[in-house]
C-alpha positions as CSV (number, residue, x, y, z in Angstrom):
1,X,22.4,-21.9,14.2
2,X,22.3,-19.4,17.4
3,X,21.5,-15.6,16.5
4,X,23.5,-13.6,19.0
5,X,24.9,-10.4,20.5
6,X,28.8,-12.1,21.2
7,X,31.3,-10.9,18.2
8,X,33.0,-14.0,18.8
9,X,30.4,-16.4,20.1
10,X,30.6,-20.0,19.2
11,X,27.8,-22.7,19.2
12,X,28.6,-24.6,22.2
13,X,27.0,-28.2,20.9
14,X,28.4,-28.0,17.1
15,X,31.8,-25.6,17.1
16,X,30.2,-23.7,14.6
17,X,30.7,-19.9,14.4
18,X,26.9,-18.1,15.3
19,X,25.2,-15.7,13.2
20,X,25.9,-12.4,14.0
21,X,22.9,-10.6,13.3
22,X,23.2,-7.5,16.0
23,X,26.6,-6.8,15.2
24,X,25.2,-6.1,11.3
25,X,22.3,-5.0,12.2
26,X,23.8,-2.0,14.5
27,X,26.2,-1.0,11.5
28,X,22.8,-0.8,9.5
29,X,21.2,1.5,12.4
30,X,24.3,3.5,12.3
31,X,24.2,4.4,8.7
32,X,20.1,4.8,9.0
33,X,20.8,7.8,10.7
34,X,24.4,9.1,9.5
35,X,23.0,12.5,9.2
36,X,21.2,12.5,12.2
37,X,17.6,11.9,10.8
38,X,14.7,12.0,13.1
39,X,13.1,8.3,13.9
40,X,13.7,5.4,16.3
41,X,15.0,1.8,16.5
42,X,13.7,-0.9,18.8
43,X,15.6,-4.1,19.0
44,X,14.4,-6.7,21.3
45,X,18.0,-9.4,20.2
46,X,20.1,-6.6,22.3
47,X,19.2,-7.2,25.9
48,X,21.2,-4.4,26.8
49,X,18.6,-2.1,26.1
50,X,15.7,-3.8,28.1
51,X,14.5,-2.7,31.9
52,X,12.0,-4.4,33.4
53,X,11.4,-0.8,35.2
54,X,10.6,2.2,32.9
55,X,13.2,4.3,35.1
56,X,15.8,1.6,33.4
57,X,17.1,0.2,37.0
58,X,16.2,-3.5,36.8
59,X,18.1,-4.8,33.5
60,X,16.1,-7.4,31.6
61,X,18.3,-10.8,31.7
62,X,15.9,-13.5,31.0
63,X,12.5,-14.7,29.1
64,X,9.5,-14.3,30.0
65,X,10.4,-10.7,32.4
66,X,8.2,-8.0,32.0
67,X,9.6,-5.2,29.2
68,X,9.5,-1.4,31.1
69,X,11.9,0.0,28.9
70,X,13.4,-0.4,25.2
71,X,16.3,1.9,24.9
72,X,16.2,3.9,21.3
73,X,19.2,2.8,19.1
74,X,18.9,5.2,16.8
75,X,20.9,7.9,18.5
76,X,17.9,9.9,19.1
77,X,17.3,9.0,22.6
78,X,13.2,8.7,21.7
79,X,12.8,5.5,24.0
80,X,9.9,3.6,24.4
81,X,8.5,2.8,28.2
82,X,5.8,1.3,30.3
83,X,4.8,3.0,34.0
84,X,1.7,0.7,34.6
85,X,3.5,-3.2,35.5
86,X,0.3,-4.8,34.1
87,X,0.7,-3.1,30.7
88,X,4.4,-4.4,29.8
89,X,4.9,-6.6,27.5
90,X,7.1,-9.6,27.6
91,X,10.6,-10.5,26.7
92,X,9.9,-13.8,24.8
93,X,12.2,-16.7,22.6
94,X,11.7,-18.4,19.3
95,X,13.6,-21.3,20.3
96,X,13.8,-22.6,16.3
97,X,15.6,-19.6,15.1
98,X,17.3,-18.5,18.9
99,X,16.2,-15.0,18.8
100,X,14.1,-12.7,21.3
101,X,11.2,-10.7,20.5
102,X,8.4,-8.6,22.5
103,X,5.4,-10.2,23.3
104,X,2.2,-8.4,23.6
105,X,-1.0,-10.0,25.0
106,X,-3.9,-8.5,22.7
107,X,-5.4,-7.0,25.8
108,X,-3.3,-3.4,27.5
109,X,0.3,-3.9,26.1
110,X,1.9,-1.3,24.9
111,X,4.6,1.3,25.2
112,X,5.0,4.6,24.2
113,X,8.1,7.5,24.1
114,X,8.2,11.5,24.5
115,X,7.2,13.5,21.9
116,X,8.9,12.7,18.3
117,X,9.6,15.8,16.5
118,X,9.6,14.7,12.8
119,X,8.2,18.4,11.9
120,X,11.1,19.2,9.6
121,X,10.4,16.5,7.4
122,X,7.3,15.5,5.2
123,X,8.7,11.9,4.4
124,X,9.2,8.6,6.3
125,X,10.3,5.3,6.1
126,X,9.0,2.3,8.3
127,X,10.2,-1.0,9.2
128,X,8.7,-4.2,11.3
129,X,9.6,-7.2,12.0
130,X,6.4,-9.2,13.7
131,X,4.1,-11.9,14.1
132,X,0.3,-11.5,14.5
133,X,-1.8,-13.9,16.1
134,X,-5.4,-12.8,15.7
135,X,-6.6,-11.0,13.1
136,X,-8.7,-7.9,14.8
137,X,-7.8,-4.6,13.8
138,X,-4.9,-4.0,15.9
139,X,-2.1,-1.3,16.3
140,X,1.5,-2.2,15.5
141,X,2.5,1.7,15.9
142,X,1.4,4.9,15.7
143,X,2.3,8.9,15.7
144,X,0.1,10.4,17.7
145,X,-3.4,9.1,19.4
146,X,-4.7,8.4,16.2
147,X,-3.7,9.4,13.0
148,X,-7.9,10.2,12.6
149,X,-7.7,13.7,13.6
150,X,-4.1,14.8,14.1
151,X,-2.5,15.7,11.0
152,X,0.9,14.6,9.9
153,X,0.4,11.4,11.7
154,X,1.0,8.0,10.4
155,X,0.0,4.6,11.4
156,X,1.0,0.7,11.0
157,X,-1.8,-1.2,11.5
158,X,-2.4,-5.2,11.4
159,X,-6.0,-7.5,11.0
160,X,-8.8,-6.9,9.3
161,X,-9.5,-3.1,8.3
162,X,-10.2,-1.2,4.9
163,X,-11.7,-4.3,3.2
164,X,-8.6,-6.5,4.0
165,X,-7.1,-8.8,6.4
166,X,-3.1,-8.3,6.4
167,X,-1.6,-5.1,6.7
168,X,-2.1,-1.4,6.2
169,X,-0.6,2.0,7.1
170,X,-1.5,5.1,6.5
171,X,0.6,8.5,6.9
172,X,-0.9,12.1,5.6
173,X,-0.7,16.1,6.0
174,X,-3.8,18.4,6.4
175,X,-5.9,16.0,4.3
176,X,-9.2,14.7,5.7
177,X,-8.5,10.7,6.0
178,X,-9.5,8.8,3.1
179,X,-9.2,5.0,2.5
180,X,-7.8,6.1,-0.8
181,X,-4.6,7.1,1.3
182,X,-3.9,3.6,2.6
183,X,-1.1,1.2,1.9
184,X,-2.6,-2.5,1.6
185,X,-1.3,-5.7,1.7
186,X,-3.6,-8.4,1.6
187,X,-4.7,-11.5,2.2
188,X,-2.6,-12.9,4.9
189,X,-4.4,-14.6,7.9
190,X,-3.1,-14.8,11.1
191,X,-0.8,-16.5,12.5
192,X,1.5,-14.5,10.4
193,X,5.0,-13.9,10.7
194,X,5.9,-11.3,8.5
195,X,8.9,-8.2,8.1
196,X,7.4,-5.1,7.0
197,X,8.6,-2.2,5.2
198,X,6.5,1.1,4.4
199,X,7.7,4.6,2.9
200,X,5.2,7.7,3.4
201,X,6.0,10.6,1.6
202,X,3.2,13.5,2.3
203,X,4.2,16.2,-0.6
204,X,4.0,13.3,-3.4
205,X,0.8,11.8,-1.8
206,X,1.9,8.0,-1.9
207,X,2.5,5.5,0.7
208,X,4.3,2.2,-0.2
209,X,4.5,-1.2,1.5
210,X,5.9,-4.5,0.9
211,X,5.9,-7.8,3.0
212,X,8.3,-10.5,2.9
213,X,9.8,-8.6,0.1
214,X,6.2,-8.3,-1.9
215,X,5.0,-5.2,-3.0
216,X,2.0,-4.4,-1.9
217,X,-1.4,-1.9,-3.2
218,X,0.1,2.0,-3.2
219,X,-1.8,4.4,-1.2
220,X,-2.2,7.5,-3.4
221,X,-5.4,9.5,-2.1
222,X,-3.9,13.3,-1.8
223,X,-2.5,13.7,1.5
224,X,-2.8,17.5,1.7
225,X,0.1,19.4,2.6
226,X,2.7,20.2,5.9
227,X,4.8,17.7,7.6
228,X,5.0,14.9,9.8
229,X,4.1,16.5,13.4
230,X,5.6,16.3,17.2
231,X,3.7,13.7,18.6
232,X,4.3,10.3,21.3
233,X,4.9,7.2,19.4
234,X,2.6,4.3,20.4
235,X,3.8,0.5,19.9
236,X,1.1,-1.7,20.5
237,X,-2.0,0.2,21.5
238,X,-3.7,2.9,20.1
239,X,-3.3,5.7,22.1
240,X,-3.0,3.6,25.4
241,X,-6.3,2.8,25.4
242,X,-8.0,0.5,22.4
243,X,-7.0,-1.8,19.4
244,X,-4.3,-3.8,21.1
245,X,-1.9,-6.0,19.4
246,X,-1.7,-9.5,20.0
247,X,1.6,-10.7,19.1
248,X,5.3,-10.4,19.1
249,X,7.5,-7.5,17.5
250,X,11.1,-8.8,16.6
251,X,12.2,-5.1,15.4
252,X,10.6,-1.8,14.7
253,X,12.9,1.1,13.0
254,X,11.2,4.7,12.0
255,X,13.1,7.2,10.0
256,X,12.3,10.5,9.0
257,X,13.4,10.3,5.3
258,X,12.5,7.6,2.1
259,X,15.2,5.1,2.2
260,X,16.8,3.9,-1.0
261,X,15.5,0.6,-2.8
262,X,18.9,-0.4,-1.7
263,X,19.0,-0.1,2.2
264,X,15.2,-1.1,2.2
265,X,16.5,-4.5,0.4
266,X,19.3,-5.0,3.0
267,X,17.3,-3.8,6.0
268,X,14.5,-6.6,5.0
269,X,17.0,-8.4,4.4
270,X,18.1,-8.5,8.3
271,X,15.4,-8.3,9.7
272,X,14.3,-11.7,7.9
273,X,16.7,-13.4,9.5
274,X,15.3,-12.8,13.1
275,X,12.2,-12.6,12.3
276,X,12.6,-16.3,10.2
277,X,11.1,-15.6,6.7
278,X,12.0,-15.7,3.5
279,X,11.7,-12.4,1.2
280,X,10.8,-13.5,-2.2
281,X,12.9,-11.4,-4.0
């Protein structure tokens, strides 16, 4: 059964009505942000919002075209681009589930937006929905450079790091870095396909995560104080320039509050069915 953008598409082959994943998962977006919350959403399914040009000229209309711009659906306007041709990532297919995701080559692919100012809030809630296909240490996003020396940061990393291989983030205040502060989940070995949720929340020093609807180790090293900073967000690359990611990202969402256990479950939820797991739950 197709995954598609069409309100009233039908499968062509068996006159079945398609699943309509972007039309539930823009209503889910909407509410996300309601009250105009800082953050970003990224979704690859809506080809509307893809440019093969980081000016947004050339529209994206096909696999296997080079990805200059993802237009932010958040409302926000904090979207993610690509100057450099070489460094773009591409618009891919999984043909067994009919949806499209971004694929990046584990070498210099990556994108990156403006500054986002998320300094009048000390919490945040992440969500991914990707694939990894080595397991090196490897950026899936990040606030900042690197989350190392520029306080209220945060960081979604995939591979093998802090005595793992899986996943890990990491978001913190003034605090020195400290493994202690790390969200784990472990051990998944690549290829992994996998839909990611994570909730920092800097004042109460924890960070959460869960994968495929698994709860994963809670980071609670003390995060020191202050808020989330004004900072670039990088998808795929620290900083532009090491730890690339080698695989595909179905969906990415960032908001600057903790969601409730309630729109985490249906955003995982969603985000499942393009990324074509199943939560245990």
């Amino acid at each position: 059964m197709a995954i598609v953008n069409s309100r009233a598409a039908i499968e062509p082959k068996t006159g079945k009505a398609a699943i309509f994943v972007n039309e539930t998962i823009h209503s889910l977006i909407r509410k996300l942000f309601a009250n105009n919350e800082q953050g970003f959403a990224y979704d690859p399914n809506d080809l509307t919002t893809l440019y093969q040009d980081a000016a947004g000229t050339v529209p994206v209309t096909g696999v296997g075209q080079a990805v200059g711009l993802i237009k932010d659906k958040s409302g926000r306007g904090n979207h993610a681009y690509q100057t450099t041709s070489a460094s773009r990532p591409l618009l891919q297919r999984n043909a067994t589930i009919g949806v499209y995701y971004l694929e990046f080559d584990g070498s210099d692919d990556f994108l990156v937006t403006n500054s986002i100012d998320f300094t009048a809030t000390d919490k945040a809630s992440l969500f991914a929905g990707v694939r990894k296909l080595s397991d090196t240490a490897q950026i899936i996003t990040e606030l900042s450079e690197t989350y190392n020396v520029n306080n209220g940061s945060f960081c979604f990393i995939a591979g093998n790091d802090v005595g793992g291989i899986g996943y890990i983030s990491i978001g913190r205040g003034s605090a020195t870095v400290d493994v202690s502060q790390f969200a784990r989940s472990f051990t998944y070995i690549a290829p992994d396909t996998a839909v990611l949720s994570v909730k920092h929340d800097i004042s109460n020093s924890l960070s959460s995560i869960r994968r495929n609807g698994v709860s994963g180790m809670d980071g609670l090293g003390y995060k020191g104080s202050g808020n989330f900073g004004n900072y670039p967000l990088y998808i795929g690359r620290r900083g532009g320039t090491s730890f690339p990611f080698n695989g595909h990202i179905y969906s990415l969402i960032g908001v600057g509050r903790l969601t409730t256990d309630a729109e985490t479950a249906v955003i995982e939820k969603e985000l499942a069915k393009r990324t074509g797991v199943t939560l245990s739950v």
